[in-house]
N, C-alpha and C positions, 0 to 999 in steps of 0.2 A: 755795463751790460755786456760789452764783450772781452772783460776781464784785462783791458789797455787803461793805460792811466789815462784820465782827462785833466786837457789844460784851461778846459772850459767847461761851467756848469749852466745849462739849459735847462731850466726849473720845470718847462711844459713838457720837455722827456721826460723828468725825475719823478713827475705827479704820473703822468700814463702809465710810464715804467710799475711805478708802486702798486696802481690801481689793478696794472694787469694780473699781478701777483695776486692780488686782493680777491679777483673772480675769480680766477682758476679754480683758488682753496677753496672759495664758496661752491661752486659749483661742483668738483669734486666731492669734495664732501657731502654733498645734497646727493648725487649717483650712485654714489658707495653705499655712503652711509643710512640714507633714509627709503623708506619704502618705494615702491614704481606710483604709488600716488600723490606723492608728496612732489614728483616731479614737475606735475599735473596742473597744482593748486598755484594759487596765485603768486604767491611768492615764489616757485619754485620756476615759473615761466617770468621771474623780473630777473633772477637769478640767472636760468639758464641765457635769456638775452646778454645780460651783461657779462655771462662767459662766452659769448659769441664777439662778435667785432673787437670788441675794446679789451681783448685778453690776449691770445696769442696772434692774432693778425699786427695789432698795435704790437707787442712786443717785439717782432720779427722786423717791423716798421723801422721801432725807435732806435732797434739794436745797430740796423743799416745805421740810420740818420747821424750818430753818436758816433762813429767813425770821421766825420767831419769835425769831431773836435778832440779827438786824442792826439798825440804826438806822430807825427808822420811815421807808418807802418810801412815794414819789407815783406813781401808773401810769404818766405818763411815762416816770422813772426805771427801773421793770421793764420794762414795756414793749421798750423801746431797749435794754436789756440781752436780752429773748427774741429780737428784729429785727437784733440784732448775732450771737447762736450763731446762728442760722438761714444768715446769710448766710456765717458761717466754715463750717460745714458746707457748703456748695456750695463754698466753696472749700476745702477738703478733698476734697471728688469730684472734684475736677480734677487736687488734688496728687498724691492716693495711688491714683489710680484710671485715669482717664482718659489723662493725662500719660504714668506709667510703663507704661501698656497699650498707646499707641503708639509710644511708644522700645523697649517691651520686644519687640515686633511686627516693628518695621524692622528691630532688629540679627539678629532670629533668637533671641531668647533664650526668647520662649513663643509660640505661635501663637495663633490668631482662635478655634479650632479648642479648646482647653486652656481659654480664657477662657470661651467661649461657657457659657449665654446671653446672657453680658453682652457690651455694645458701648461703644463710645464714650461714644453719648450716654447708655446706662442708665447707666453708670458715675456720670457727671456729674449725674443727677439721682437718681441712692439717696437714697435717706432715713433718715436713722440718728439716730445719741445726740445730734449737735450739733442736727438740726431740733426732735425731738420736743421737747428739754428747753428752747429758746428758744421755742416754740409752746406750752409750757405756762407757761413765763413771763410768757408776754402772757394767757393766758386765766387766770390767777391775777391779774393786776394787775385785769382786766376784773372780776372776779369781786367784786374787795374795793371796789370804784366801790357797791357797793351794800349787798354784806356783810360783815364779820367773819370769819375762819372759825369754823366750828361748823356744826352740822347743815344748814342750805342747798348747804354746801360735802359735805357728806356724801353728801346726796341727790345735789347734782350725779355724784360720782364713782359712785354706783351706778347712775344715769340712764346713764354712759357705756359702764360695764360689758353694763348690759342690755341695750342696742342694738345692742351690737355683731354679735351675728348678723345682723342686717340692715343693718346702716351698713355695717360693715367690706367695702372690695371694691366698693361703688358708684360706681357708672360712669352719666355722663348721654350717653353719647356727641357729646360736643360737647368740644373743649379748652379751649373759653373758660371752661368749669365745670372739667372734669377736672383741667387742669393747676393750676391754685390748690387745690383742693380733694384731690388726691391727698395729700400730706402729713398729711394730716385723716385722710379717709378709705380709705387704703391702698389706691386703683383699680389697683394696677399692680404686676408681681412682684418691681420693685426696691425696694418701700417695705418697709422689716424695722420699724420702732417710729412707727405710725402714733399720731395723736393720740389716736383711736375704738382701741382703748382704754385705752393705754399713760399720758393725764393723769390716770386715776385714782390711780396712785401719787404722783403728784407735790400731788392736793388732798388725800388722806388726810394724808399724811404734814404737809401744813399746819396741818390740823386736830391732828396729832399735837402739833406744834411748839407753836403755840398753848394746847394744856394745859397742856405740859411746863413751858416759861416762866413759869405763871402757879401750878404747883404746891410749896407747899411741902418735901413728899416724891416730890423724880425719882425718887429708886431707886423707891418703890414704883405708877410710872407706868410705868416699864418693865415692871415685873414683871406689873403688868393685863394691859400691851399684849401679853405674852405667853403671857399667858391667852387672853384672847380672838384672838391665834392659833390657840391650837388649836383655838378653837370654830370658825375659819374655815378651818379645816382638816378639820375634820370633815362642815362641810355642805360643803366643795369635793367629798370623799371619797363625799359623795349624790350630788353631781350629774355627780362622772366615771362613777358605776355609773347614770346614772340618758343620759346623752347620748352615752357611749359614744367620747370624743372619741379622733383619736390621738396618742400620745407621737412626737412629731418637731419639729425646729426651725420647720418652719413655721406647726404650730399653735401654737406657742410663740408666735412672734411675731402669730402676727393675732390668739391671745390672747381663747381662749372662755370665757365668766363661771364656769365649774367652774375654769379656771388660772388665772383671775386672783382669783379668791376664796380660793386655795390660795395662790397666792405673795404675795395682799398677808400672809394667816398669819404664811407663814416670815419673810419679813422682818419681823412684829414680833417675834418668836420671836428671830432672828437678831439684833435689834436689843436685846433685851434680854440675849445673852449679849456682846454688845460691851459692853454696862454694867456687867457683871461683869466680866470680863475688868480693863479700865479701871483697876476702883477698886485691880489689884495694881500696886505700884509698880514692882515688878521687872518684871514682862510691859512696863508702859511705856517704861521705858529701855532694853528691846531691841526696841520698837516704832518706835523712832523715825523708821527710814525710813517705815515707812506712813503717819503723821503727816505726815511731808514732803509723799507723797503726795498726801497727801489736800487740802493745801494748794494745790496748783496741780493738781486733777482734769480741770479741761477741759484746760489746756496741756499734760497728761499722753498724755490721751487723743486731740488732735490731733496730737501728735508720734508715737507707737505707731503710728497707722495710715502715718502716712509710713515708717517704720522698715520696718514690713510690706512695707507696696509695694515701695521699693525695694531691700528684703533679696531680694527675689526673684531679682534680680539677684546678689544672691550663693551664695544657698543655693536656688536653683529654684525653681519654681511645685510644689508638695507631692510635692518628691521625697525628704524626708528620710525614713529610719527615723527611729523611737523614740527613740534612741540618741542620734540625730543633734539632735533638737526639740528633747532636754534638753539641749542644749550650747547649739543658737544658742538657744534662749530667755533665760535669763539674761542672754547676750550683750546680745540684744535690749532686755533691761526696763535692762539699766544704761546703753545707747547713748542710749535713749528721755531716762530720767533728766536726764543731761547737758544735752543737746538742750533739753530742754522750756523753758530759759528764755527762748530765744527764742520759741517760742511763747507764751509769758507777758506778753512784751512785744506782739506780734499782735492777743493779746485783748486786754489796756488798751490799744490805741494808740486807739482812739475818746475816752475817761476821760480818758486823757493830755493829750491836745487840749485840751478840753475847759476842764482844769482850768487848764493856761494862759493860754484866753482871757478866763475868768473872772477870775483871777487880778489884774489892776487895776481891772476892775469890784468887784471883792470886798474889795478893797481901801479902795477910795474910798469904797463905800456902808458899811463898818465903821467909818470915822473918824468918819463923819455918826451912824452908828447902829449899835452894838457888838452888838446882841440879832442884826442880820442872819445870816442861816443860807442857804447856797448849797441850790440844791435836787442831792444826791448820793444 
């Protein structure tokens, strides 16, 4: 997930990992694609739930957690890998967004008018799963320049929570501040997973990672962590009756300390039934596409939204019934499938390079001295 080799595979990441890829597309596709009442109907609120908790919060989660078991990282190294999603996400706003908004515009297929609020340029500068999770990969490498994770990393993520009422939506009226600083701080209606407060998943789940690796007994670190779930389920449960906030996708995403103290819950909750689930062998062997999955998440999730976009072109801007979503979605997640290995190749192609050019420096400096170690 965050594009490091693992020296260890963690089966209850690799299931959440997949499953989260799994909602997104469902859900996407269901908003895109299908009419605003299909949203409504039953299956479209089991849908929209499971693209809530267990989709991008879990992901940002498991991607922290997964750092505890790759190869020991230099900030460089993270760094350039958060500085590289950052910049495929802007390029993603241009493939599945902006690009098909005006081909789809000139031939006549949707109007200005069907897209609206969005434009061009909002298109091109959204800010979604590929910034936040590259923007929390830099501020993890930053972080570890000084600490460990464990409780400094803990405070941080509760420091970003608690601010968020007053961070989230700040605006200096100046671009020279606003435009770098939007992605941070969500000044604008096209930012959906702003940093303020969305990196808290991504240092708990560090912290999570961290333990896990260093515990003799995982199963029964899962089993904590979905204890105290609930307990953070329960004081989220004070402070919905206590702030009053409302249930809609957009408080979802700007993500006030009552939802985010409930969803980081569900996802350890969530995170410890993927642990179970896991250890049967049979649920495994017919798991295996999620697995795959979960293998190439971001390639996954850069390809879907392409799919999306210019499915629209096939199946219209949300003109399907019901009927209709559950035919082309399938469609959709098995075209995406296919597809994704070029995007696969998209994301390594920086790596790629890389490892080439090394590749007789690495060479030469191992015959002089075999302990040498590239920095990867």
């Amino acid at each position: 997930m965050t594009g490091l080799p693992s020296r260890e595979r963690i089966r209850a990441f690799e299931l959440a990992a997949g499953l989260s890829i799994l909602f997104m597309m469902l859900i996407h596709d269901l908003w895109h694609w299908g009419k605003p009442e299909t949203w409504t109907s039953t299956v479209g609120w089991a849908i929209s739930l499971a693209g809530g908790p267990t989709a991008t919060p879990t992901f940002l989660f498991v991607m922290g957690a997964s750092l505890a078991f790759s190869p020991p990282w230099r900030f460089r190294t993270l760094a350039t890998r958060g500085l590289w999603l950052l910049f495929l996400g802007y390029l993603l706003n241009f493939l599945r967004g902006t690009l098909p908004a005006i081909v789809g515009t000139s031939v006549g297929l949707v109007t200005w008018q069907q897209i609206a609020p969005f434009t061009p340029w909002s298109l091109l500068t959204s800010v979604d799963l590929h910034h936040v999770a590259g923007l929390s990969l830099v501020a993890v490498a930053a972080l570890s320049i000084r600490w460990r994770p464990g409780w400094p990393w803990l405070a941080a993520a509760a420091a970003v929570v608690l601010v968020q009422p007053w961070l989230r939506g700040l605006t200096f009226g100046t671009a020279l501040l606003d435009g770098p600083l939007t992605p941070i701080l969500g000044g604008a209606p096209n930012v959906f997973y702003a940093v303020v407060p969305w990196l808290a998943y991504a240092l708990v789940g560090t912290v999570f990672g961290r333990v896990l690796a260093t515990a003799t007994d995982r199963r029964r670190v899962f089993r904590l962590g979905g204890l105290v779930g609930l307990g953070l389920i329960a004081v989220s449960g004070v402070l919905i009756l206590l702030t009053q906030p409302s249930f809609d996708v957009v408080t979802y995403w700007h993500g006030p300390p009552a939802f985010v103290i409930g969803i980081m819950g569900l996802v350890l909750i969530w995170l410890a039934i993927c642990e179970a689930v896991t250890r049967s062998e049979w649920l495994n062997r017919r798991l295996r596409i999620v697995y795959f999955w979960s293998a190439r998440v971001i390639p996954m999730y850069f390809t879907h939204w392409l799919v999306v976009g210019w499915g629209i072109a096939v199946v219209g801007f949300r003109d399907l019934d019901l009927s209709g979503v559950l035919i082309a979605t399938p469609c959709g997640i098995v075209v995406t499938t296919l597809l994704s290995r070029f995007a696969v190749r998209l994301e390594e192609a920086p790596w790629r390079l890389i490892a080439r050019r090394m590749a007789p420096a690495t060479a030469s400096a191992a015959a002089l001295n075999p302990a040498v170690v590239p920095d990867t």
